[in-house]
C-alpha positions as CSV (number, residue, x, y, z in Angstrom):
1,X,0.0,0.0,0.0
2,X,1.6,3.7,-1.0
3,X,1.0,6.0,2.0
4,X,2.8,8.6,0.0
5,X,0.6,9.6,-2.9
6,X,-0.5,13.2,-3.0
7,X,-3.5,14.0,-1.0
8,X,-7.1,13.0,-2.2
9,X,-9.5,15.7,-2.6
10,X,-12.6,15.8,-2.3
11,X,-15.3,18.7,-3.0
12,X,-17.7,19.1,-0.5
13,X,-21.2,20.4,-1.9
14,X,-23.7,21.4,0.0
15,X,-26.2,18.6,-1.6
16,X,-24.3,15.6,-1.8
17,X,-25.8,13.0,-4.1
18,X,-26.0,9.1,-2.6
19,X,-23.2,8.4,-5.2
20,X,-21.1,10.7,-4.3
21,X,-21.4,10.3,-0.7
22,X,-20.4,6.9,-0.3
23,X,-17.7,7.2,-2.5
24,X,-16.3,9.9,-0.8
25,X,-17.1,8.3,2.7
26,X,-15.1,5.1,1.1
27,X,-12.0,7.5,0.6
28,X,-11.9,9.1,3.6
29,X,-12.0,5.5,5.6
30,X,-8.9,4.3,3.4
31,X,-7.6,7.5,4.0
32,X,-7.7,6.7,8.0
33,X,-6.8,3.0,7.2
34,X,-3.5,3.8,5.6
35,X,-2.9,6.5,8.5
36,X,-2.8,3.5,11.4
37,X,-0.9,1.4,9.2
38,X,1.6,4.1,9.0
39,X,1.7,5.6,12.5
40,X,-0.5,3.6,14.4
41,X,-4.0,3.2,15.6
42,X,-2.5,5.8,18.1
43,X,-2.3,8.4,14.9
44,X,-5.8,8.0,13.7
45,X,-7.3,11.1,14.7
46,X,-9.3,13.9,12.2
47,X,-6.4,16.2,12.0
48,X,-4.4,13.3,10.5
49,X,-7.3,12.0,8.2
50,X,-8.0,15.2,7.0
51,X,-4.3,16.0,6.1
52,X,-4.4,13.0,4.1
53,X,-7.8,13.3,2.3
54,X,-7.4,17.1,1.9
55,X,-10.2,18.2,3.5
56,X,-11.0,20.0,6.5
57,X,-12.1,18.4,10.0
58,X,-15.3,19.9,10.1
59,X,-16.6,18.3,6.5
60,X,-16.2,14.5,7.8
61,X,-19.4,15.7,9.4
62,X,-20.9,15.9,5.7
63,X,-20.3,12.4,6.1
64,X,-20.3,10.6,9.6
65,X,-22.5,12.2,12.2
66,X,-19.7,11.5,15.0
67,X,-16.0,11.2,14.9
68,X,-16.7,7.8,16.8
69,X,-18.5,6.3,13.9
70,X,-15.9,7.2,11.7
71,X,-13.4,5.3,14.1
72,X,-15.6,2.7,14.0
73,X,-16.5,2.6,10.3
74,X,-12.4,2.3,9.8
75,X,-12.0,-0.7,12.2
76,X,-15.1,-2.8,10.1
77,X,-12.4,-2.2,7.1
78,X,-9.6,-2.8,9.0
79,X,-11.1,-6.5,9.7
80,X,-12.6,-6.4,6.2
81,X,-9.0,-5.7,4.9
82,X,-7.4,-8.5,6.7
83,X,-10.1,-11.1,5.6
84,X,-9.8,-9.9,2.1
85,X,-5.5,-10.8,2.7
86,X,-6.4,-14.1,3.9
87,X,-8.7,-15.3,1.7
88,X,-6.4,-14.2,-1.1
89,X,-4.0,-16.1,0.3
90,X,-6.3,-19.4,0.5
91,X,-8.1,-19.0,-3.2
92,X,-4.6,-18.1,-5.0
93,X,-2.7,-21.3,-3.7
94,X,-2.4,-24.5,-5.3
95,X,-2.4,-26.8,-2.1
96,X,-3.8,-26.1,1.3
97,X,0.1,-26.5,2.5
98,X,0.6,-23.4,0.4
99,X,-2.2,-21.7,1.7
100,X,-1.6,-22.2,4.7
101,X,1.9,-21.4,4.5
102,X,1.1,-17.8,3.0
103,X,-1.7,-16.7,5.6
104,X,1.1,-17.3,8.3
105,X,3.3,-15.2,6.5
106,X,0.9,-12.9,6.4
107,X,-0.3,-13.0,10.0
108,X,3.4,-13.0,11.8
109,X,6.1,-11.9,9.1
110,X,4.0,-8.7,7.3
111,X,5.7,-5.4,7.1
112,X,2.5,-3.5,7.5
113,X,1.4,-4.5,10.9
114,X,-2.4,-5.4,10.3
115,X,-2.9,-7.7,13.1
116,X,-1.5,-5.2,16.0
117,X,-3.2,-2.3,14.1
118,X,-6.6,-4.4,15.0
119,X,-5.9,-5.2,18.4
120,X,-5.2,-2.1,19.5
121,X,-8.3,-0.4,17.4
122,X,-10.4,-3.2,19.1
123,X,-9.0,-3.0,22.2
124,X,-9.6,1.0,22.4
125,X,-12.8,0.4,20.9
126,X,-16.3,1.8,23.0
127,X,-18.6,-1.0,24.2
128,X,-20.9,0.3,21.9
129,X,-23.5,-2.6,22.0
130,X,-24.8,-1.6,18.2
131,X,-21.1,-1.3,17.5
132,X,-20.4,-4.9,18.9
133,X,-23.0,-6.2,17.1
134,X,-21.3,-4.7,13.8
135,X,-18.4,-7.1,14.9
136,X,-20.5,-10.0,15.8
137,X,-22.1,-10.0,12.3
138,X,-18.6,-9.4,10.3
139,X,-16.8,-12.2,12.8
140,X,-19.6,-14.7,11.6
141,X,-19.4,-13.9,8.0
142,X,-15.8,-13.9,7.4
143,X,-15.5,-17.3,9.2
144,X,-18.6,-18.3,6.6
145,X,-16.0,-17.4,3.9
146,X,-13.5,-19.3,5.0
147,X,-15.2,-22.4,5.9
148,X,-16.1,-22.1,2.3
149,X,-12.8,-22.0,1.1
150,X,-11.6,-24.9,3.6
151,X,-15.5,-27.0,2.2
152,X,-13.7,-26.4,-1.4
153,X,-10.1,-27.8,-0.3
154,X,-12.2,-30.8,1.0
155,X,-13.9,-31.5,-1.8
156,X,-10.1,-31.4,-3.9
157,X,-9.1,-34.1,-1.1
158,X,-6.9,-31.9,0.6
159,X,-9.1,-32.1,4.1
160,X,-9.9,-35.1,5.8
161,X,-13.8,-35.5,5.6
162,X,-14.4,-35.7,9.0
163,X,-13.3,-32.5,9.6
164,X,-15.8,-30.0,11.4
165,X,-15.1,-26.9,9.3
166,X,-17.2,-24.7,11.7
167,X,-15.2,-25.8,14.7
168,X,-11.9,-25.6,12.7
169,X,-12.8,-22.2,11.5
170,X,-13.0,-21.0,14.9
171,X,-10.4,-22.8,16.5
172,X,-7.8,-21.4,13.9
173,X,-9.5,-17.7,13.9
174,X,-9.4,-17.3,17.8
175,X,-6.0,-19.3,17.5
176,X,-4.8,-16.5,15.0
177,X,-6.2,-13.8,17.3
178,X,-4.4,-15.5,20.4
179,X,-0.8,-15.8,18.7
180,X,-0.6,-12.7,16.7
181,X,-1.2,-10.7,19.8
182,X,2.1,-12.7,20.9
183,X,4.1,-11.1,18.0
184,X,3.0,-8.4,17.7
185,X,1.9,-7.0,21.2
186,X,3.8,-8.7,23.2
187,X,6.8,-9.0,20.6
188,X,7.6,-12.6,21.2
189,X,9.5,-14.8,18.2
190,X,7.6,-13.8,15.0
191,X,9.2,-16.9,12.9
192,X,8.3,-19.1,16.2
193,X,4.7,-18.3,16.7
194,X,4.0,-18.5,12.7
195,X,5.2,-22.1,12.9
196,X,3.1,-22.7,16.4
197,X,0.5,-21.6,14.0
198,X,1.4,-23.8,10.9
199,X,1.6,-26.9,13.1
200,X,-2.0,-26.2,15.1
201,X,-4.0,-25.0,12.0
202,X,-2.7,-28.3,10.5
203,X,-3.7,-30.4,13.5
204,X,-6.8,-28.7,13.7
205,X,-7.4,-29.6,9.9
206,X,-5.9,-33.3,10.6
207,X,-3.8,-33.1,8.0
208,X,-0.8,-34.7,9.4
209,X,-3.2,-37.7,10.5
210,X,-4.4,-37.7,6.8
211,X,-0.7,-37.4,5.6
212,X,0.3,-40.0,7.6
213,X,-2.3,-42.4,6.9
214,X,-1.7,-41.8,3.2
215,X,1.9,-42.9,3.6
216,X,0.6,-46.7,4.9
């Protein structure tokens, strides 16, 4: 991702058409997205934002009616952002192996530090209940997306069939959570972690018991 291009601008009018509105309300989230990855969740705040979109503070309230729902608009794209990474990874990979191989890459060895940029968003988060929900909703639909991409890997023969995909998903998101807040909060072993995680996400999948059985 280039934090460096020249600001974006955008016009404010006073009608704003539907159109216009969400794409401009689109920019100015990436705007904030690319701020955290650069400086930190810590860094987010309007001033920031508005240096990068080109704006001024008081038109994000053409868009957002509080500077809290723009926070928490930009942490549903953080975690959209990081599914979008991960299922990449799975659906461009020829093998689970390889699959697997690239999400932990992606999870513990990143330059652009996703996974503490979400922990501390999350962490610093308001217990908005509504807001909570928001997460609730997007945490069951991204682990619908990737038990669909582990239900396609099974049908290729690359999971054992006895494998409970809903109870793997979860085991290996919360596991993910767990281990990248290891590395990257607590700044244990990056390379050690990521191979905790290759070795558990392939036990949880039984694929060393279906490798090994394969060898009889």
């Amino acid at each position: 991702m280039n934090i460096h291009n020249p600001p974006m601008q955008i016009q404010i009018m006073p009608r704003i058409n539907p159109e216009y509105r969400e794409d401009a309300k689109k920019k100015i989230i990436e705007a904030a997205v690319d701020v955290a990855l650069d400086g930190g969740w810590g860094s987010v705040t309007l001033e920031a934002i508005a240096q990068k979109v080109g704006v001024t503070k008081g038109a994000f309230y053409s868009y957002f009616p509080s500077s809290m729902a723009l926070m928490q608009d930009v942490i549903i794209a953080m975690i959209r952002r990081i599914r979008d990474h991960v299922l990449a990874c799975v659906s461009g990979a020829d093998d689970i192996h390889t699959a697997l191989e690239r999400i932990a890459d992606f999870i513990f060895l990143q330059p652009k530090p996703f996974i503490l940029i979400f922990i501390q968003a999350i962490s610093s988060a308001p217990k908005d209940p509504a807001f909570l929900q928001r997460i609730s909703d997007l945490f069951d639909e991204n682990s619908a997306l990737i038990m669909n991409e582990l239900a396609r890997a099974r049908e290729n023969g690359q999971v054992p069939a006895e494998v409970d995909l809903r109870e793997a998903t979860r085991a290996i998101y919360c596991m993910t959570i767990g281990l990248g807040l290891a590395a990257h909060v607590l700044q244990k072993d990056r390379n050690e972690l990521r191979q905790t995680w290759l070795t558990s996400a392939e036990r949880i999948l039984l694929l060393d018991r279906w490798e090994q059985k394969g060898r009889r």
